[in-house]
C-alpha positions in Angstrom: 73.2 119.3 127.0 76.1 119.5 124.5 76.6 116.3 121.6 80.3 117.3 121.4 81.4 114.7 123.9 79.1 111.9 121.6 80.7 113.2 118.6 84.3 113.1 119.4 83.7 109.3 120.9 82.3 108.5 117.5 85.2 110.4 115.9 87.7 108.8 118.0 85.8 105.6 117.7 85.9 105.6 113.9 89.7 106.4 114.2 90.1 103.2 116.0 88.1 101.2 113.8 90.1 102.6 110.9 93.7 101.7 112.2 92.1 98.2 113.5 91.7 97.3 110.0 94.4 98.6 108.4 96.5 96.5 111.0 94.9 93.6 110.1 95.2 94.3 106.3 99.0 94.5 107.2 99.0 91.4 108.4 97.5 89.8 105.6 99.6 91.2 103.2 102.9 89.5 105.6 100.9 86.3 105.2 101.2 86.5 101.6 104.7 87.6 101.2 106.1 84.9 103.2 107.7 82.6 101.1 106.5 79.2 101.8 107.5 75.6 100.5 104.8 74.7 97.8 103.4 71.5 99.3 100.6 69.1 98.1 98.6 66.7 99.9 97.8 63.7 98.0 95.6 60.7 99.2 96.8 57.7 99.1 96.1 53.6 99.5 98.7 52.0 101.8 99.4 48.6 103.3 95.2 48.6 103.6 95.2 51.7 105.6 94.4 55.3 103.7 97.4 58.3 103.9 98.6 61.0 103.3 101.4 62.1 101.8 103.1 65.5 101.1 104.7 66.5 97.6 106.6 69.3 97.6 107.1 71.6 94.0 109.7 73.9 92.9 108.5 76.5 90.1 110.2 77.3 87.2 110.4 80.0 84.4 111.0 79.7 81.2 113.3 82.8 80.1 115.7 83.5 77.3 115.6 80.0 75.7 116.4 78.4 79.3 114.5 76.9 82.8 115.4 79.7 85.6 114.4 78.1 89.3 112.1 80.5 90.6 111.3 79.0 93.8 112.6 76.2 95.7 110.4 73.3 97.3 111.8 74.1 100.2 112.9 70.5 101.5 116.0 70.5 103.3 118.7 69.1 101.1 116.9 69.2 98.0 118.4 71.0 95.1 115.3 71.0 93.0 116.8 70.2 89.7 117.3 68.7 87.2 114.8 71.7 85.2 112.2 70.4 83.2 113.3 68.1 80.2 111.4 70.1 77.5 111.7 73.4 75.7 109.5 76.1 77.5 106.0 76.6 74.8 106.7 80.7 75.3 109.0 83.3 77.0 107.9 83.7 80.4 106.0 80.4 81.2 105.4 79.0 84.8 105.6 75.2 85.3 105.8 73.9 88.7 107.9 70.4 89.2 107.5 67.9 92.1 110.7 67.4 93.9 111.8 64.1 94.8 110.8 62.8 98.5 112.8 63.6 101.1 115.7 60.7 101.6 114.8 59.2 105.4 118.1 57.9 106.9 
C-alpha cells in the first residue's frame, strides 16, 4: 500500500493550516491599525445609583518647542484643543488630554 496519498493530505493539510493563520494574523494586524476614539470608562456615584461614564482623550506631541494633535478623541464636534497649557518636559513627549463631554441638545 503506497503512504503518498497520507503524505500529500498532511502536506496539503499543513498548507491549510499555514494560510489559516496567517489570515487570522492579518486580521489582527487591521484590528490594530484602525484608528479608534481613545475612550475611558470611569465609575461613578450618581443621584444614589452607580454609572458609568465615557471620557474620551486626544494625544498630543510635543515637537519643535510646540503641542502637535496627534490624534483626535474622536467625538463628533469636538475640536480637541485648546493643547496642553505647559511647555512639553522633552522633544518628542506623548500626553493624552480628556476632551470636554459631548454638548447634549
Amino acid at each position: 500500500m503506497s503512504m503518498l496519498p497520507y503524505i500529500v493530505a498532511i502536506g496539503l493539510m499543513a498548507i491549510l493550516a499555514v494560510l489559516v493563520n496567517i489570515a487570522l494574523d492579518l486580521k489582527e494586524v487591521r484590528r490594530l491599525l484602525t484608528p479608534k476614539p481613545a475612550l475611558r470608562a470611569m465609575r461613578g456615584h450618581h443621584h444614589g445609583r452607580d454609572s458609568v461614564q465615557v471620557a474620551a482623550f486626544s494625544v498630543w506631541a510635543y515637537e519643535q518647542n510646540q503641542w502637535l494633535l496627534v490624534q483626535e478623541c474622536g467625538q463628533a464636534g469636538c475640536e480637541c484643543g485648546p493643547a496642553p497649557n505647559r511647555p512639553g518636559q522633552f522633544e518628542g513627549e506623548v500626553v493624552r488630554k480628556e476632551c470636554p463631554a459631548p454638548r447634549t441638545p
